[in-house]
C-alpha positions as CSV (number, residue, x, y, z in Angstrom):
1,X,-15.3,145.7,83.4
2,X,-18.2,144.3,81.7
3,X,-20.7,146.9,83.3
4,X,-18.0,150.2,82.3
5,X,-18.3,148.9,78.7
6,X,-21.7,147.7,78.6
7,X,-22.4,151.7,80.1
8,X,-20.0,153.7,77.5
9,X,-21.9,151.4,74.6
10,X,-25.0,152.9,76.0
11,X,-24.4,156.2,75.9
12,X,-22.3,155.8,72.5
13,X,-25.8,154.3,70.9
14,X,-28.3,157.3,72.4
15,X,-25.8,160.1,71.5
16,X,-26.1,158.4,67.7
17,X,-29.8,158.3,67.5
18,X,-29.7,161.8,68.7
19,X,-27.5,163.0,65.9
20,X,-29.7,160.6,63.6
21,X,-32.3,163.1,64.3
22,X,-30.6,166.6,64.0
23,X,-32.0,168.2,60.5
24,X,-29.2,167.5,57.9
25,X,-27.5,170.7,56.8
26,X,-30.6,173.0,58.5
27,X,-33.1,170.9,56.4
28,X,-36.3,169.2,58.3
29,X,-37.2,165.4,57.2
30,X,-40.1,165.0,55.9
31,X,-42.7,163.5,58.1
32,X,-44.2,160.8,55.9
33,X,-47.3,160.3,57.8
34,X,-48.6,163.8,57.1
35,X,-50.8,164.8,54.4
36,X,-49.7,167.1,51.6
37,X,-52.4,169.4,50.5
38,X,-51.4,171.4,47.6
39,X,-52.5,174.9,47.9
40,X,-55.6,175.5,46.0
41,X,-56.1,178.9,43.8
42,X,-59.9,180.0,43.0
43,X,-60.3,181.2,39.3
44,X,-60.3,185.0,38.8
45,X,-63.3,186.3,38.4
46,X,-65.5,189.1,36.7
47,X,-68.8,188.3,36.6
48,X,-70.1,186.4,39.1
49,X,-73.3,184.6,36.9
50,X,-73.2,182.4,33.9
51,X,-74.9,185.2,32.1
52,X,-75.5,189.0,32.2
53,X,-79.1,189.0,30.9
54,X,-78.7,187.2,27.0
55,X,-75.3,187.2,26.8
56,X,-73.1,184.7,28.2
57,X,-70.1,185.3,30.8
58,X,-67.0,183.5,31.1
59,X,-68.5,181.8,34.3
60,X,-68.6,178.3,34.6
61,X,-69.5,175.8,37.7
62,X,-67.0,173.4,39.6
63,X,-66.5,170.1,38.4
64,X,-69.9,167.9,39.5
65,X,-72.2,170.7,40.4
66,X,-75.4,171.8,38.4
67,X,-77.5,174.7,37.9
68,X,-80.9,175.0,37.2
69,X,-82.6,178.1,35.0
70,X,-86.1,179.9,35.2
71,X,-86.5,182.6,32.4
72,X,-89.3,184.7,31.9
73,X,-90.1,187.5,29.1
74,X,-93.5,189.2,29.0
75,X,-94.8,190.2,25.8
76,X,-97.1,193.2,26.8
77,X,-95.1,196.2,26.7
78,X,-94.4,198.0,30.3
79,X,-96.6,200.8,28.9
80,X,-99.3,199.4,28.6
81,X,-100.4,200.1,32.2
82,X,-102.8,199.2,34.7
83,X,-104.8,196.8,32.1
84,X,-102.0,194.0,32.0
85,X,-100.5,195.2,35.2
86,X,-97.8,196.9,33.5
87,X,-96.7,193.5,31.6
88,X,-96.8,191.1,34.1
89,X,-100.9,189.9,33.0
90,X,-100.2,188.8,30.4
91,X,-98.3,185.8,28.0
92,X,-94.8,185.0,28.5
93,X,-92.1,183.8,26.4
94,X,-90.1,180.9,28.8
95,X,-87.2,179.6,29.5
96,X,-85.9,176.1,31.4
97,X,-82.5,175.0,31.5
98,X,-80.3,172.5,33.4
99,X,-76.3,173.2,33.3
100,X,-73.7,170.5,34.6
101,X,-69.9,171.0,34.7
102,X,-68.3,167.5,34.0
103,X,-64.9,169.2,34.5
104,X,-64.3,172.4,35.9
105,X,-64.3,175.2,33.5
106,X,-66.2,173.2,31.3
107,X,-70.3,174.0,31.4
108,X,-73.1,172.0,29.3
109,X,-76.7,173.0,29.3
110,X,-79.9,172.0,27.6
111,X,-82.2,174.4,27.9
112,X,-86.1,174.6,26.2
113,X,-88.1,178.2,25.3
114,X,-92.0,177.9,24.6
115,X,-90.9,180.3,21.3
116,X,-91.7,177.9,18.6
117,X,-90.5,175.1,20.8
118,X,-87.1,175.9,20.4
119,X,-84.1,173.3,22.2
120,X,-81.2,174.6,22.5
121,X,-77.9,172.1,23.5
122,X,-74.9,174.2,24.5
123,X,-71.2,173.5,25.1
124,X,-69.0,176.2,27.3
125,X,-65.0,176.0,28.0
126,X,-62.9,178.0,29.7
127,X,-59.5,177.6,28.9
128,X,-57.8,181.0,29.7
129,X,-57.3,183.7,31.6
130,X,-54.7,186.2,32.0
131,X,-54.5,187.8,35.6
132,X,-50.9,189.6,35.7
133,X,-51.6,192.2,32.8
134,X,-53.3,195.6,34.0
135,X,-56.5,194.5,33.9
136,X,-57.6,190.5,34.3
137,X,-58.9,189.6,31.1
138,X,-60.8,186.4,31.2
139,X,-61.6,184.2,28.1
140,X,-64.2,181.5,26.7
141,X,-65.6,179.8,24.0
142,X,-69.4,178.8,23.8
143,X,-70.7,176.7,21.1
144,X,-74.5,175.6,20.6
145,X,-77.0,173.6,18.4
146,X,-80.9,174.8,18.7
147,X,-83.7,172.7,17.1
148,X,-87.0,174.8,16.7
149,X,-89.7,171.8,16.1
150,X,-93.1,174.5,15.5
151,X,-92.2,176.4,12.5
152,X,-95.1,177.5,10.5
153,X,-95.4,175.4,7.2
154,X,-93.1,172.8,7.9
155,X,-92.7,169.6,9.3
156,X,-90.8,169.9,12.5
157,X,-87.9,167.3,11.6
158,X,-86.9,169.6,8.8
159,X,-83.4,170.3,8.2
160,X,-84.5,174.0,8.3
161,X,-85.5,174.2,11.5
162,X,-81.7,173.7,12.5
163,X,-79.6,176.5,13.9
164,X,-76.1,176.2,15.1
165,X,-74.0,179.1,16.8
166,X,-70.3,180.0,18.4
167,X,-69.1,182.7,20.4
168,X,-65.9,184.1,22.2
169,X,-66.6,185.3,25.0
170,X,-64.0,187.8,26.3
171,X,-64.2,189.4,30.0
172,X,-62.5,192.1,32.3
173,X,-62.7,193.6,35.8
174,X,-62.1,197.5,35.9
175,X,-61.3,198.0,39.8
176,X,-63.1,195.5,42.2
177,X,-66.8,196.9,41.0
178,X,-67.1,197.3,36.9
179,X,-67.3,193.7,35.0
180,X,-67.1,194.4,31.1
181,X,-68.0,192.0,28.6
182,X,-67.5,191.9,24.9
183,X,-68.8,188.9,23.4
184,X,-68.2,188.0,19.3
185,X,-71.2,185.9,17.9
186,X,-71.5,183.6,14.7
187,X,-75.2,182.2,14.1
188,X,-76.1,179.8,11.2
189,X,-79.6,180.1,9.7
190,X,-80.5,183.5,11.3
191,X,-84.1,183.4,10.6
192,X,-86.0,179.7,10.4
193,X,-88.9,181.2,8.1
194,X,-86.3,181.6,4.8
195,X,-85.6,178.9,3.1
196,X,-82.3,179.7,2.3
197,X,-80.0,179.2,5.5
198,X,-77.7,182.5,5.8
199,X,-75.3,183.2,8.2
200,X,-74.0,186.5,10.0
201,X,-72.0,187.7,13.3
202,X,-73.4,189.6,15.8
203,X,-71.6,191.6,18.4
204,X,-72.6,191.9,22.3
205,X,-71.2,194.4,24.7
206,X,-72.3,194.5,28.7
207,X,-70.8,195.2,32.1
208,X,-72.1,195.0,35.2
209,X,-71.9,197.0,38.6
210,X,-71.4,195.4,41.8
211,X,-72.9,198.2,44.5
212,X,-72.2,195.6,47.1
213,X,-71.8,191.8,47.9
214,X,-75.6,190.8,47.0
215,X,-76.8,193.9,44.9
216,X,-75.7,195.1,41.2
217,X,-76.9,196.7,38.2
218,X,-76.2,195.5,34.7
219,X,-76.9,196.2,31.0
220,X,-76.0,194.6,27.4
221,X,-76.6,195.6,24.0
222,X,-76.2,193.2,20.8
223,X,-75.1,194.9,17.3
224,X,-76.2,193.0,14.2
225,X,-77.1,193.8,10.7
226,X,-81.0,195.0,10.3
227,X,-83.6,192.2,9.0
228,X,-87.0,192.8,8.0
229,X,-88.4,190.6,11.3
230,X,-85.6,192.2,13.2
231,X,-84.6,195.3,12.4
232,X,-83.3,196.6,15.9
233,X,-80.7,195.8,18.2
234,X,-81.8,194.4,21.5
235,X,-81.2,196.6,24.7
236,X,-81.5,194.9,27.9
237,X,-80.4,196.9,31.8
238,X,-81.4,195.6,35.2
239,X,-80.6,194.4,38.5
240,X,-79.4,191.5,40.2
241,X,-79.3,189.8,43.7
242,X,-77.1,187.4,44.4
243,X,-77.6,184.7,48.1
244,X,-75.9,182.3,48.2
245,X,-76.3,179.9,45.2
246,X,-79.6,181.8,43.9
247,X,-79.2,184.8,41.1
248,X,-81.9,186.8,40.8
249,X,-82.5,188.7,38.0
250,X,-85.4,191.7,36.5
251,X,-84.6,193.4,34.0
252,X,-86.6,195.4,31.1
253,X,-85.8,195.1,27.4
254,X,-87.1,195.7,23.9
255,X,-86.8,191.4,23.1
256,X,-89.2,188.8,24.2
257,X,-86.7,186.4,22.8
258,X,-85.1,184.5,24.9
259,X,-82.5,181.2,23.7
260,X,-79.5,182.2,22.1
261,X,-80.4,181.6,18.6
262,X,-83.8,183.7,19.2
263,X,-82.4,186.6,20.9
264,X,-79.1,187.0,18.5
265,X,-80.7,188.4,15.6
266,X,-82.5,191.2,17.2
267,X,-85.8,192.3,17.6
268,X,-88.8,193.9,16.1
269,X,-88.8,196.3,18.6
270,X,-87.2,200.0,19.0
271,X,-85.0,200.3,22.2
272,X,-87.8,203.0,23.2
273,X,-89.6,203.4,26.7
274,X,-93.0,202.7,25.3
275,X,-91.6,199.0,23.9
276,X,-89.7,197.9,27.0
277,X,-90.9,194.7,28.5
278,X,-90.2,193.1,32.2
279,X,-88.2,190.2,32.5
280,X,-87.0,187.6,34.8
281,X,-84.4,185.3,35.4
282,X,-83.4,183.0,38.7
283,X,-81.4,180.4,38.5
284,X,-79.6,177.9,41.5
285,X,-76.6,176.3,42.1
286,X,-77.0,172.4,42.8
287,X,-74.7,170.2,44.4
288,X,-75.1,166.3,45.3
């Protein structure tokens, strides 16, 4: 008797644990061991760079990485030929810049041109984007101090030598090939040499043409009211390779200004074949 009821206990017990582990209503416990991953989404995307040529892009790194800048304009002009080696014997204005993203969508850089020495300390953030209208229209805001410590006829501590800029920074994809860009600029004390600080906006328009995954073609022009120094808008079209963590970029323009604060206010010369010169630019993605 004790064995028949010790048996039927037995199977009473197993039958339970096996309705223990039927899914409740059609619904699956959750395993508690396993790992959630939550799904990731990368940021949209127009152009792929931090910059076109001058003007910035709504690019920014991934939290903890870094990037570092080469920048080269030649002053002689392309037309000058043979004797200079069409530009490239000859003087250069330079650029050196280290970027570092403490967060993602957030970008800092402190960069240094050889043009009168000029630093320039510069703040990006990317706080929005808008992919499910026709078009993806990405947005940014960039915000920079430069210090220019060789000014002629003034000490280099001088309150003068102090410019400070912002700019929104508004970009689009047109199909999966055509990045526009249309970037509003404010720059305080335009030009270092006046005495009297005065303050102006600028407008920059570029786009850029990806042929195919390494190889595109770009351009940028920047509007802003004629100045004595720099009474033309600066013109800049290229190309650009991109491998894997390097952009490379040569362009020609009518600017051999180069930092933000240089290049804003224009140039002194026309956007005409005979003033173009070569330029450069390569920079690398870092990661520790």
């Amino acid at each position: 008797m004790i064995g028949k009821y010790s048996a039927r206990t037995l199977i009473l017990l197993v039958s339970g644990l096996g309705l223990l582990s039927v899914p409740i209503l059609g619904q699956e416990r959750p395993r508690q061991w396993e790992r959630r991953v939550e799904p990731t989404q990368a940021p949209a995307t127009a152009f792929h760079a931090t910059q076109i040529i001058n003007l910035p892009t709504t690019e920014t790194l991934a939290s903890g990485e870094w990037q570092f800048e080469i920048s080269h304009r030649f002053l002689p002009a392309l037309s000058a030929g043979s004797d200079v080696l069409w530009g490239l014997d000859g003087p250069v204005n330079m650029r050196l810049g280290l970027g570092y993203a403490p967060a993602d969508r957030v970008l800092v850089t402190l960069a240094r041109s050889n043009l009168q020495d000029n630093w320039d300390l510069q703040l990006k953030w990317r706080p929005l984007e808008f992919e499910e209208t026709p078009v993806p229209l990405l947005l940014a805001l960039q915000g920079g101090a430069a210090w220019s410590s060789e000014v002629s006829d003034r000490d280099s501590g001088d309150r003068g030598n102090f410019q400070y800029y912002g700019q929104l920074i508004l970009n689009t994809l047109l199909g999966e090939r055509l990045a526009l860009g249309f970037v509003p600029s404010y720059l305080y004390n335009v030009q270092l040499e006046r005495s009297d600080p005065e303050q102006d906006l600028f407008l920059g328009f570029g786009a850029q043409l990806f042929l195919t995954d390494v190889l595109s073609v770009n351009g940028e022009w920047t509007v802003g009211e004629s100045r004595a120094e720099t009474e033309h808008d600066v013109g800049s079209f290229g190309v650009e390779l991109e491998t894997g963590g390097h952009f490379f970029k040569i362009f020609l323009s009518n600017s051999v200004r180069i930092n933000p604060s240089q290049s804003l206010p224009g140039t002194d010369f026309p956007f005409e074949p005979d003033e173009w010169r070569l330029g450069f630019a390569i920079t690398r993605l870092l990661r520790f």
